[in-house]
VEXLO-84930 format. One line per field, with one value per residue (C-alpha): residue in one letter; residue number from 1; x negated, y negated, z. Coordinates in nm, 2 decimals. Each point is the difference from the previous one (the first is absolute). Example, Ala and Ser with C-alpha at 12.3 -4.5 7.8 and 13.67 -1.06 7.14 Angstrom:
type	c(A;S)
seq	c(1;2)
c1	c(-1.23;-0.14)
c2	c(0.45;-0.34)
c3	c(0.78;-0.07)
This chain:
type	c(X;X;X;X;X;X;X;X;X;X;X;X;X;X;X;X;X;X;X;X;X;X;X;X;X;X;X;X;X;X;X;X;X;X;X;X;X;X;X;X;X;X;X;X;X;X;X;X;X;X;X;X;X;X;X;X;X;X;X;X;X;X;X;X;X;X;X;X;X;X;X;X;X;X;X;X;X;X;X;X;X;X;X;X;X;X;X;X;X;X;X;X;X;X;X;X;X;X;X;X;X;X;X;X;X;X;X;X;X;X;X;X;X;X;X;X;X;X;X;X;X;X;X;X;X;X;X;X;X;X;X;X;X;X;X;X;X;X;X;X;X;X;X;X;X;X;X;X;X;X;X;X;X;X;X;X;X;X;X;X;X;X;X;X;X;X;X;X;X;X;X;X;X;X;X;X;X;X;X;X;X;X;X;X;X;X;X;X;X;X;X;X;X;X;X;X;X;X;X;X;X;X;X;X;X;X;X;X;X;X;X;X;X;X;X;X;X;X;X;X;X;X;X;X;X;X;X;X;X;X;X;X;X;X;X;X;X;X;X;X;X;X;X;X;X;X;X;X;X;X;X;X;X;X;X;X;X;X;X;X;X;X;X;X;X;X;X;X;X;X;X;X;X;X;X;X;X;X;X;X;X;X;X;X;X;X;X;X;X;X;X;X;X;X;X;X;X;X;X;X;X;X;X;X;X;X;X;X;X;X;X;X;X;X;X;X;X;X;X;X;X;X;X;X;X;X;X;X;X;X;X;X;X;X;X;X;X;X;X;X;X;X;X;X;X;X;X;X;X;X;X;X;X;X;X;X;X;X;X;X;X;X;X;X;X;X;X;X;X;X;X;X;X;X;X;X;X;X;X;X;X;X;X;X;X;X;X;X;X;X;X;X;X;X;X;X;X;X;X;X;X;X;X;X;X;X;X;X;X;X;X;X;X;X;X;X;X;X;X;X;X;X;X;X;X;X;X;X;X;X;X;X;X;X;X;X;X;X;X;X;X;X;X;X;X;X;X;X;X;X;X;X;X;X;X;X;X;X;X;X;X;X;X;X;X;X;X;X;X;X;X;X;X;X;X;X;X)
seq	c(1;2;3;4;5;6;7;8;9;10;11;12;13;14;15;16;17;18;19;20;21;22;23;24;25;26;27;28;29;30;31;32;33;34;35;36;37;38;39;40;41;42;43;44;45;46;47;48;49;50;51;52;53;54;55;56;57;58;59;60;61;62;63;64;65;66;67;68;69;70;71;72;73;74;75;76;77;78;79;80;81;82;83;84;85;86;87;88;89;90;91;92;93;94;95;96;97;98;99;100;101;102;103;104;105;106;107;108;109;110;111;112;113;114;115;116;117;118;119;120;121;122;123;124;125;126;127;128;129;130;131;132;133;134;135;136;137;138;139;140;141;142;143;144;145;146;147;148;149;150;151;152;153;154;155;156;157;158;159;160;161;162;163;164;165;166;167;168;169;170;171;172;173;174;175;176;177;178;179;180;181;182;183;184;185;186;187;188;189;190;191;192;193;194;195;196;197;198;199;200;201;202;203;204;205;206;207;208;209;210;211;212;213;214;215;216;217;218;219;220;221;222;223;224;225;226;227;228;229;230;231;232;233;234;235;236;237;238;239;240;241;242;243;244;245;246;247;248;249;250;251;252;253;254;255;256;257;258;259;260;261;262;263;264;265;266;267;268;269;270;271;272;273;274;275;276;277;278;279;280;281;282;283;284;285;286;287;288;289;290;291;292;293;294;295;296;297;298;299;300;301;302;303;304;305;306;307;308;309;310;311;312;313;314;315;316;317;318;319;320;321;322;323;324;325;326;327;328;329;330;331;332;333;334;335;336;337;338;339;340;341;342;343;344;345;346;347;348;349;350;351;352;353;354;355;356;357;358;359;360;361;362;363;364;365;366;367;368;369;370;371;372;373;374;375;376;377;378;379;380;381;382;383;384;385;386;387;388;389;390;391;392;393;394;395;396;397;398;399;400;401;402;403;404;405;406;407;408;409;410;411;412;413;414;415;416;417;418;419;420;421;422;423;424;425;426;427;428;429;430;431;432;433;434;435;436;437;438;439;440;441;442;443;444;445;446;447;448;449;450;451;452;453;454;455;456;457;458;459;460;461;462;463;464;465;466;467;468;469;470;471;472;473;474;475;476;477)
c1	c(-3.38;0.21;0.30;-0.15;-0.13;0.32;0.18;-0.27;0.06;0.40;-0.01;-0.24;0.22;0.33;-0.18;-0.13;0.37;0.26;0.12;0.37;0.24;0.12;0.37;0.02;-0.25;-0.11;-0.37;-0.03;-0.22;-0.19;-0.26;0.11;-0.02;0.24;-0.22;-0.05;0.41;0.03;-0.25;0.17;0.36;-0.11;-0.14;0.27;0.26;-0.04;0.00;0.38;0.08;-0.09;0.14;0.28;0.11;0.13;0.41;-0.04;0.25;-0.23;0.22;0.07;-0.36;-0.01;0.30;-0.23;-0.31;0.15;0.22;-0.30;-0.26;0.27;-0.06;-0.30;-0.11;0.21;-0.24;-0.33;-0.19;0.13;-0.35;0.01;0.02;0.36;0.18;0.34;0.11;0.32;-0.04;0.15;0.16;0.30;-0.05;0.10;-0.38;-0.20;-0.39;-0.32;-0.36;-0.29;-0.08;0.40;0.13;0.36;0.19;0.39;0.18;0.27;0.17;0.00;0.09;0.30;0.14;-0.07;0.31;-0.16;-0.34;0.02;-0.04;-0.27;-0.18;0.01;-0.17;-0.29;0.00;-0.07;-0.28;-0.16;0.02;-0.22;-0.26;0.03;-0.11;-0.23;0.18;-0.14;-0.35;0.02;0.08;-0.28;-0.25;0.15;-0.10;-0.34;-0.03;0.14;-0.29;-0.25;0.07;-0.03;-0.32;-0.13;0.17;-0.22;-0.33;0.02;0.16;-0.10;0.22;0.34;-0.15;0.22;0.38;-0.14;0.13;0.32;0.05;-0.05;0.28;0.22;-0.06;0.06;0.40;0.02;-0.08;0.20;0.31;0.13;0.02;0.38;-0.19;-0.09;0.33;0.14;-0.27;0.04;0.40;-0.07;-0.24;0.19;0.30;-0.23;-0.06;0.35;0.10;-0.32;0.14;0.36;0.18;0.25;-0.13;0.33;-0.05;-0.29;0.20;0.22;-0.34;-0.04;0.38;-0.12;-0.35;0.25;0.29;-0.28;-0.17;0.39;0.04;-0.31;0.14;-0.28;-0.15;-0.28;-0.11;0.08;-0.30;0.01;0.02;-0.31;-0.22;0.18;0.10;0.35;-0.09;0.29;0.29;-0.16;0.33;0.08;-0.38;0.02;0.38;-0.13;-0.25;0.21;0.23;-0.30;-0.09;0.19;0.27;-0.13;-0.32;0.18;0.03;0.27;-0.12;0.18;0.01;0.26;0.12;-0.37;-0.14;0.26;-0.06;-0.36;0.05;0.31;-0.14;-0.23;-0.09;0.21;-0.19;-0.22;-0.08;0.09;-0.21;-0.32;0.08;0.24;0.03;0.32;-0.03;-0.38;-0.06;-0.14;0.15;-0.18;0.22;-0.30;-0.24;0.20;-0.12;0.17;-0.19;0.11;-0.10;-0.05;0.38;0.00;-0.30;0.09;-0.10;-0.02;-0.02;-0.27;-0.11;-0.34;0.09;0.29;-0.08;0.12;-0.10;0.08;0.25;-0.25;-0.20;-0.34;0.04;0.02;0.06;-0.02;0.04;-0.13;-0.11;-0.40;-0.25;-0.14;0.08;-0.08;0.11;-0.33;-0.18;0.27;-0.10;-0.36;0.05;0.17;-0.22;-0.33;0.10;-0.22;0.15;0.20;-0.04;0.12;-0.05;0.27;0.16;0.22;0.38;0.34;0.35;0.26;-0.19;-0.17;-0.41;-0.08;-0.34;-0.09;0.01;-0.10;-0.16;-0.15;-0.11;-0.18;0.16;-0.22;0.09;-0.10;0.35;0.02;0.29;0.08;0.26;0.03;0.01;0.14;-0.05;0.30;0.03;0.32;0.12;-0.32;-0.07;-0.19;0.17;-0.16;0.18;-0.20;0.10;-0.19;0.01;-0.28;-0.22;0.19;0.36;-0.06;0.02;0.42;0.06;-0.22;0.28;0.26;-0.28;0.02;0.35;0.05;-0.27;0.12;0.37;-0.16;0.17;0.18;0.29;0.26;0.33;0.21;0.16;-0.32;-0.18;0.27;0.02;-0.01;-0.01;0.27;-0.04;0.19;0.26;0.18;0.37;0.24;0.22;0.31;0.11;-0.14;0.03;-0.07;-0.24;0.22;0.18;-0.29;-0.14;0.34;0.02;-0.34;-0.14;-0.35;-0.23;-0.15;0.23;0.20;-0.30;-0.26;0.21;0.10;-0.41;-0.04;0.19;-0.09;0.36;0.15;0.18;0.33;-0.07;0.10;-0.20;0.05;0.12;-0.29;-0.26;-0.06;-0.24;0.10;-0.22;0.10;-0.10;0.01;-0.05;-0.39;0.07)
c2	c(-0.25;-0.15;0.15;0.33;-0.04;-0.06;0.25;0.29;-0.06;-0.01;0.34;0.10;-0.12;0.15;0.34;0.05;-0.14;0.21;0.33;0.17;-0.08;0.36;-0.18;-0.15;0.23;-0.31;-0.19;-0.26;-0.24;0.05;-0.21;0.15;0.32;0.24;-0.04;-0.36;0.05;0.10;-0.20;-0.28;0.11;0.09;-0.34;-0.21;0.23;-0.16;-0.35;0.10;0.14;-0.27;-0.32;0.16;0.26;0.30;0.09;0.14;0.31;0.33;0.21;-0.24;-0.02;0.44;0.00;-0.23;0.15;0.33;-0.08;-0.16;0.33;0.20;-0.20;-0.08;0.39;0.06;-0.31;0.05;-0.20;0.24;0.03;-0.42;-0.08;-0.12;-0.20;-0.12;-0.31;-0.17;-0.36;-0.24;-0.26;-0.08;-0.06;0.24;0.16;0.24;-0.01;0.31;-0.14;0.23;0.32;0.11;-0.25;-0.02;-0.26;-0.07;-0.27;0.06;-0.26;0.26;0.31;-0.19;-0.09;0.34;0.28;0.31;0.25;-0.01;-0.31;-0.05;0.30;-0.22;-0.31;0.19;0.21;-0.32;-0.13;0.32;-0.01;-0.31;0.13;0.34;-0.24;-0.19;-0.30;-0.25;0.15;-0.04;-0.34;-0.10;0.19;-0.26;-0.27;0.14;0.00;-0.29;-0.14;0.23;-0.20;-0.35;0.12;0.10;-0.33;-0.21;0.19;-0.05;-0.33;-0.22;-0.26;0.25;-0.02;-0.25;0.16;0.30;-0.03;-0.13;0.29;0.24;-0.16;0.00;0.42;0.10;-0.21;0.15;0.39;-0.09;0.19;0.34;-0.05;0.08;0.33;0.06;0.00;0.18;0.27;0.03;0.05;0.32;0.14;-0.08;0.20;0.24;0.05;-0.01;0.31;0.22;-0.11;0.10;-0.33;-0.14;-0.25;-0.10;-0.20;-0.17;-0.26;-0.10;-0.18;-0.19;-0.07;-0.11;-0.19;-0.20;-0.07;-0.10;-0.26;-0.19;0.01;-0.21;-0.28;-0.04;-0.23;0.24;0.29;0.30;0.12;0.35;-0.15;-0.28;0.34;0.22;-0.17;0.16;0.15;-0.07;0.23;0.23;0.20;0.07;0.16;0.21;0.09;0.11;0.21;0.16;0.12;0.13;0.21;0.39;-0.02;0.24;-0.16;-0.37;0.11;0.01;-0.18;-0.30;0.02;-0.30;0.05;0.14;-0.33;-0.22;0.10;-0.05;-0.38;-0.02;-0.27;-0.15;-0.34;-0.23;-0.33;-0.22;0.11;-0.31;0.18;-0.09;-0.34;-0.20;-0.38;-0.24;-0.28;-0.12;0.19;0.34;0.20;0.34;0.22;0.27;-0.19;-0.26;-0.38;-0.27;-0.22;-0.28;-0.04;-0.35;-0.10;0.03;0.24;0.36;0.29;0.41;0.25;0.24;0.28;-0.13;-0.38;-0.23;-0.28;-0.37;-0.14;-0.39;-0.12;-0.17;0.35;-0.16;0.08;0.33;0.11;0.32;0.23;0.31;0.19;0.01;0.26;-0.16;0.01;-0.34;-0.33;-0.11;0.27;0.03;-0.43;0.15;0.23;-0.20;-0.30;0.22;0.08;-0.09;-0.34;-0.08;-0.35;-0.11;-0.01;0.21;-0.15;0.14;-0.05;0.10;0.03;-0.01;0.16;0.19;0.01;-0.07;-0.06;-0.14;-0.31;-0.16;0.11;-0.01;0.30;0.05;0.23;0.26;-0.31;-0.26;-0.17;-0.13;0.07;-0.17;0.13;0.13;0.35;0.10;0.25;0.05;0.31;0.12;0.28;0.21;-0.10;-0.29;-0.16;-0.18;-0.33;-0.11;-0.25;-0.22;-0.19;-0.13;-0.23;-0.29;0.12;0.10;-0.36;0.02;0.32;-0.02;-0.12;0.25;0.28;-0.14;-0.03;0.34;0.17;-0.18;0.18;0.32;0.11;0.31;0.10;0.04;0.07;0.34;0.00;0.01;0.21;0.23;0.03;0.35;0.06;0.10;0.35;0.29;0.22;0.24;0.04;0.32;-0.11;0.28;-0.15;-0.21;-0.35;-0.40;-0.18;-0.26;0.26;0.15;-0.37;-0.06;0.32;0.00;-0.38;-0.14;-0.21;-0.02;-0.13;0.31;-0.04;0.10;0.36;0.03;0.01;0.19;0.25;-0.05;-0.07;-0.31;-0.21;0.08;0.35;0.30;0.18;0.36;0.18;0.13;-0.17;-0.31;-0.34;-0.30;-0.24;-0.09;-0.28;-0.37;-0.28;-0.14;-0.28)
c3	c(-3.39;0.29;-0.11;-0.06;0.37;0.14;-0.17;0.08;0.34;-0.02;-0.15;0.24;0.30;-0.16;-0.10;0.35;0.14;-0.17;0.10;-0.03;0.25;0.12;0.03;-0.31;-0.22;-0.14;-0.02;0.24;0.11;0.34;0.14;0.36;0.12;0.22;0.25;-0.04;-0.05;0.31;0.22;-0.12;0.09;0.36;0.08;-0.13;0.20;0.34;-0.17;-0.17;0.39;0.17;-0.23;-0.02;0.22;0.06;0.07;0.37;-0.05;-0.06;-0.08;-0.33;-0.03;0.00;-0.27;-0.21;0.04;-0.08;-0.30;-0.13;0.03;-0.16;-0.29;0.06;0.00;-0.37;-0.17;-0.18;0.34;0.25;0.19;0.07;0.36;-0.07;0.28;-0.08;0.28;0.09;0.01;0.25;-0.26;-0.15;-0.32;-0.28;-0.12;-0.03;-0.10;-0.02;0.06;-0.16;0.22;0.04;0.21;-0.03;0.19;-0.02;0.17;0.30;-0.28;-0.30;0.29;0.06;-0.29;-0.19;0.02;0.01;0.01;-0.34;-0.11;0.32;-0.16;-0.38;0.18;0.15;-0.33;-0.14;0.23;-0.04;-0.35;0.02;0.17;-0.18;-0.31;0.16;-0.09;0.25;-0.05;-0.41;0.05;0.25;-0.25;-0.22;0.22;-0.03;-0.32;-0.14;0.32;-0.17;-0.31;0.16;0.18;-0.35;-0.22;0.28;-0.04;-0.39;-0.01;0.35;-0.18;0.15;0.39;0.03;-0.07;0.16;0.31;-0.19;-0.22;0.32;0.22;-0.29;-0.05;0.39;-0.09;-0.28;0.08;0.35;-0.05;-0.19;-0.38;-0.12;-0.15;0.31;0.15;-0.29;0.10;0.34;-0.07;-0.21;0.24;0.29;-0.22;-0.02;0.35;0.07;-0.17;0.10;0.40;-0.11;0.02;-0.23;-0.21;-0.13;0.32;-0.13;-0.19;0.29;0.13;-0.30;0.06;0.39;-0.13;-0.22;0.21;0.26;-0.30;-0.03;0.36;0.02;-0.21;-0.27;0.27;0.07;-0.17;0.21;0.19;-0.21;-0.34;0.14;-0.01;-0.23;-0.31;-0.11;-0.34;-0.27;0.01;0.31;0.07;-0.37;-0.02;0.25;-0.07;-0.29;0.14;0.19;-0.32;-0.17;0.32;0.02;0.20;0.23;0.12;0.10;0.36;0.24;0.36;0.09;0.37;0.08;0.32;0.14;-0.13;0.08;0.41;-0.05;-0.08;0.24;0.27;-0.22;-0.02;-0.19;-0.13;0.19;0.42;0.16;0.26;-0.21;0.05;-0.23;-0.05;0.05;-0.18;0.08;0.29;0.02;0.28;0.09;0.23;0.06;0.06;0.20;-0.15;-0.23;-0.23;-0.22;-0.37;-0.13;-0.17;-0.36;-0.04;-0.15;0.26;0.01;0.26;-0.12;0.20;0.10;0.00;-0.01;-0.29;-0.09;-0.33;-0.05;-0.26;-0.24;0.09;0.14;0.39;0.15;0.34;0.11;0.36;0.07;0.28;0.09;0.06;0.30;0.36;0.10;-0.20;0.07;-0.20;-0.28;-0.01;-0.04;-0.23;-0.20;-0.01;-0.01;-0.32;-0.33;-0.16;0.29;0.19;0.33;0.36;0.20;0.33;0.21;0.10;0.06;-0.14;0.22;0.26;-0.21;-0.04;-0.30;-0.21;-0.34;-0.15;-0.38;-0.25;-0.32;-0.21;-0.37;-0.23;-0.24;-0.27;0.21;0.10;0.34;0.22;0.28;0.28;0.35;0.19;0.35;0.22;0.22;0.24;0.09;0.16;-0.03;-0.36;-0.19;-0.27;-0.27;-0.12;-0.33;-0.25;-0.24;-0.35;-0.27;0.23;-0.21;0.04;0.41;0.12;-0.12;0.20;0.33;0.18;-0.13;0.09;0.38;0.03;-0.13;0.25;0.32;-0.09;0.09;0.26;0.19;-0.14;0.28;-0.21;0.14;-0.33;-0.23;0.26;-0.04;-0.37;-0.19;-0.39;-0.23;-0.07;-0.25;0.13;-0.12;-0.04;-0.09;-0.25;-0.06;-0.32;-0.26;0.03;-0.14;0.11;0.13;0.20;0.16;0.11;0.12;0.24;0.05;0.01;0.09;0.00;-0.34;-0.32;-0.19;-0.27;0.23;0.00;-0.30;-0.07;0.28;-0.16;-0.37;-0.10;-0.18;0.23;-0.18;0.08;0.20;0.26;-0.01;0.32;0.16;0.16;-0.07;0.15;0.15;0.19;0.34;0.31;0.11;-0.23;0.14;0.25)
C-alpha cells in the first residue's frame, strides 16, 4: 500500500511535469515554469553583476549584446527577455542562468580569434537555456525532495538522512550533465548556421577550451570544464556533424579582423588595479590602503572581499568594504545581529577611528565562533576587518588577527599607485612568422605561452600575417 502510494504520486508529479522542449522536440521534465523561468533569471542577474562585474568598455558590451540577439532571435525562445553581458574577469568561461542570461568572460573575449567562434560560445549558452537545462535539473532537485518528503511520511524511521539525502542532490544536479553539453553543442551548431557563420570554426574552440585545460597544469580544473564537463571526443561529434550537413547551409561569416578590433585593448589577466597581493600584503591602488595577511595563510582577491584561510584551514580572515557610514553603526549592526555576542568599543589604527572589538557568535548548528571585527574609516569609506576560528581554535590566532589589523595602513607607493593592467594589442604582421620570432620582435611582459594561447597556436607554430594579439605593459611592482 505504501509503495502503491508513493508511486501514485510520482506519476502524478511526472505527468503534470513533462512537456516537449520546442528545442529538442523531446519530453522533459518541468516542475518550473517560463514564467517561473524567467522570474528567476531576473533576480539572480544583479547578484551575477554585482559579485562579479561588469568589463567597463560599452561598445564591447553592444557587440555582445548584439551578436547574442542575432542568435538569440534564430532559437526556438526568441521572445525571452535575453540579455547577453561581458564580464570583468579573466578567467577563460562562459555560463547561462535560467531566463536567457548569457555572460562571457573579458578572459574567453580575449583569448578567442574571431566572430565566429564568439558566435559558437553564445550558441552554446543559448542552447542551454533553449533546453531548459538548468531548469530540468532543479525540477530534479524537487523531485528526488518530493521523494524524501514522501519516504519520511511513510517511514518516520528515514527523517533522519533526510536532510542528508537533500544536500547530497543539490551537488549532485550542480553542474551540466556531459548530455547536456553534448546537447547544447548541436543546438548551438544549429544556431550557427541559421545566423550564417561558419561552423567549421566551432571546433577551433574545443581546440582553445583544451589548450586552455594543459595550460592550467592539471592543478586545477579550468573554470569552464568545473561547470561544463567536457563530454568524450566533443570536436570529433561535432566534426561530424558538420560532414553530414549540405555543404551549402554550413555558413560562411568569420569576421576576423572586425572581431579582433573589438577585443584590441582588452584586459589581459588579473587588474592589479582591483587590488593584488605581494607576498602577504594586499595592496589596492584604487582604493589607496595596504593590509597585511597573517604569513603562511592562503588568500584571494574576490570582487566583494579579499580572504585568508589558515594552513591547517580553521581561521579565516576576511576584508570588505561596509554599508555604513559610521564605524560606530557598522559595530552596531554587526553586533545587533541574532547569535552574535560582544560589547563594541571604540579605537583607532594609525590615526584611524576605529570600532569593534570580540566576539562570539552561534551558528544555525550550534558551533561557537569566536573572533574580532573592526571598523576602520578611511578616506570616505568604512572597512570591515573580520576574522575568527571555532571558539576552541581562536585562542591560537587572536594575536595573528591583531597584528594583521594594526598593518592597515595608507598605501603611499608612486609605483603601485601608478600601476595599469596588461592588456591585448594588436599587431600587423606582413608575412607569416614563428612564434619565437614574433616574441623576439615584438616582446612583453607575459611568457611566449601566454601568446601562443592567445592566439590558439602551438608554441612551435606560425602566426599568419595579418592581425594578430600580443599582450603588452609593466610587470606589477
Amino acid at each position: 500500500m505504501h509503495r502503491t502510494f508513493a508511486l501514485c504520486v510520482g506519476l502524478a508529479v511526472l505527468s503534470a511535469g513533462c512537456a516537449t522542449n520546442p528545442a529538442t522536440g523531446k519530453r522533459q521534465l518541468s516542475l518550473i515554469s517560463e514564467s517561473q523561468e524567467i522570474q528567476m533569471g531576473l533576480q539572480a542577474d544583479p547578484s551575477v553583476v554585482s559579485s562579479m562585474g561588469l568589463d567597463p568598455d560599452s561598445g564591447r558590451q553592444r557587440y555582445v549584446r548584439e551578436l547574442g540577439m542575432r542568435l538569440a532571435r534564430v532559437s526556438e525562445r526568441p521572445n525571452l527577455p535575453w540579455t547577453f553581458r561581458v564580464i570583468d574577469d579573466p578567467v577563460v568561461n562562459a555560463f547561462a542562468i535560467p531566463g536567457g542570461h548569457i555572460y562571457v568572460t573579458r578572459g574567453i573575449m580575449a583569448h578567442l580569434n574571431n566572430e565566429a567562434e564568439l558566435a559558437s560560445v553564445l550558441g552554446h549558452e543559448i542552447g542551454h537555456v533553449t533546453a531548459r537545462h538548468s531548469v530540468t535539473q532543479m525540477s530534479q532537485q524537487q523531485l528526488m525532495q518530493l521523494g524524501l518528503v514522501v519516504g519520511v511520511a511513510l517511514k518516520p524511521d528515514l527523517a533522519q538522512y533526510a536532510g542528508i539525502a537533500s544536500q547530497g542532490m543539490q551537488l549532485l544536479f550542480l553542474k551540466y550533465s556531459r548530455d547536456d553539453e553534448s546537447q547544447a553543442d548541436q543546438l548551438g551548431l544549429r544556431y550557427m548556421r541559421r545566423a550564417g557563420y561558419d561552423v567549421h570554426r566551432m571546433p577551433e574552440v574545443f581546440s582553445l577550451l583544451e589548450r586552455v585545460s594543459q595550460a592550467s597544469g592539471g592543478g586545477r580544473v579550468p573554470d569552464w570544464l568545473s561547470t561544463h564537463p567536457n563530454p568524450v571526443n566533443r570536436a570529433g561529434a561535432i566534426e561530424r556533424a558538420i560532414a553530414a550537413l549540405p555543404a551549402d547551409s554550413l555558413g560562411t561569416v568569420v569576421n576576423h579582423d572586425a572581431y579582433l578590433r573589438e577585443v584590441d585593448g582588452i584586459v589581459f589577466g588579473d587588474n592589479p588595479r582591483d587590488g593584488y597581493f605581494r607576498g602577504a600584503e594586499f595592496l589596492h591602488p584604487d582604493l589607496r590602503f595596504r593590509l597585511t595577511f597573517p604569513q603562511g595563510w592562503t588568500t584571494q582577491n574576490q570582487r566583494q572581499a579579499v580572504v585568508g584561510v589558515s594552513a591547517q584551514q580553521d581561521a579565516i580572515e576576511q576584508m570588505s568594504l561596509s554599508d555604513q557610514a559610521t564605524p560606530d553603526a557598522a559595530a552596531q549592526a554587526f553586533f545587533s545581529q541574532q547569535g552574535v555576542r560582544g560589547s563594541p568599543g571604540r579605537g583607532s589604527i594609525r590615526g584611524f577611528a576605529t570600532a569593534g572589538g570580540a566576539f562570539s557568535a552561534l551558528t544555525q548548528d550550534s558551533t561557537v565562533l569566536n573572533g574580532r571585527v573592526v571598523f576602520v574609516s578611511y578616506d570616505g569609506r568604512v572597512f570591515q576587518l573580520l576574522s575568527y576560528a571555532p571558539q576552541a581554535r581562536w585562542s591560537a590566532y587572536s594575536a595573528a588577527a591583531d597584528q594583521s589589523f594594526a598593518s592597515f595602513d595608507r598605501l603611499s607607493d608612486p609605483a603601485v599607485l601608478a600601476v595599469q593592467p596588461w592588456r591585448v594589442q594588436l599587431v600587423t604582421l606582413t608575412r607569416a612568422m614563428t612564434l619565437d620570432e614574433f616574441v623576439q620582435r615584438y616582446p612583453g611582459p607575459a611568457p611566449a605561452a601566454a601568446t601562443a594561447l592567445l592566439n590558439n597556436i602551438d608554441p612551435n607554430g606560425r602566426l599568419d600575417a595579418g592581425l594578430v594579439k600580443r599582450i603588452v605593459g609593466q610587470p606589477v611592482p
